[in-house]
N, C-alpha and C positions, 0 to 999 in steps of 0.2 A: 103755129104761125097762121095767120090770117091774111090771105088774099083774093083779087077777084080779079077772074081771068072771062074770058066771052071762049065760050064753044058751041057751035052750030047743034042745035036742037036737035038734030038726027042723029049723030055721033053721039050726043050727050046720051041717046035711049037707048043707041047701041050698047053705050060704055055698061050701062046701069044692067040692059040684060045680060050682057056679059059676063061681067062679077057679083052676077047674082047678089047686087045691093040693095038696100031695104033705104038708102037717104045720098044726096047727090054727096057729100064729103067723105062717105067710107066707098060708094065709086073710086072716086079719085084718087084715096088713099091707097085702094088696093092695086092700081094702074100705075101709081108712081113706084110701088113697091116690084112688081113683075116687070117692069122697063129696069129700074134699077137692078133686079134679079138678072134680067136677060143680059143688061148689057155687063155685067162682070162676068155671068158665065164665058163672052164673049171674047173677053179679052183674056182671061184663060182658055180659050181654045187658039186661039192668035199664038201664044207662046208654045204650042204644040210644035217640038221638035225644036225650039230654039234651048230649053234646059234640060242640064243633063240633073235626072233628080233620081239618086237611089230607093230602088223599091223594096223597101225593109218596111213595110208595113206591118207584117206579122212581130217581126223584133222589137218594132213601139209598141204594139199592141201587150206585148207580153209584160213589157216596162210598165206598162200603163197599170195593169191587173198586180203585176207585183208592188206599184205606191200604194193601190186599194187595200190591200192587203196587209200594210205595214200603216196605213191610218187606221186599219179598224185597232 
């Protein structure tokens, strides 16, 4: 998608040493990515203590290793 947005010239060289980008549209690319990253992680920390989620991690894990196991 193609658009043009205006960003103050300072912020814009921050942005760029920041994500160590080599051209102004993988900047930005990378910024919308880590904003969109942060703000899920966020809303998963939000529901901290609102769900009750069983910690059977090991018990999927084991499911998981025995489907590999029955595709080879």
């Amino acid at each position: 998608m193609r658009t043009t947005i205006t960003i103050d010239d300072d912020k814009f060289e921050e942005l760029m040493r920041i994500t160590s980008s080599s051209s102004q549209a993988q900047a930005i690319q990378t910024a919308v990515y880590e904003f969109i990253k942060i703000k899920r992680k966020n809303q998963l920390l939000a529901l901290r203590g609102k769900l009750d989620i069983a910690d059977n991690w090991q018990e999927l894990r084991q499911l998981e290793m025995q489907n590999e196991v029955k595709q080879q």
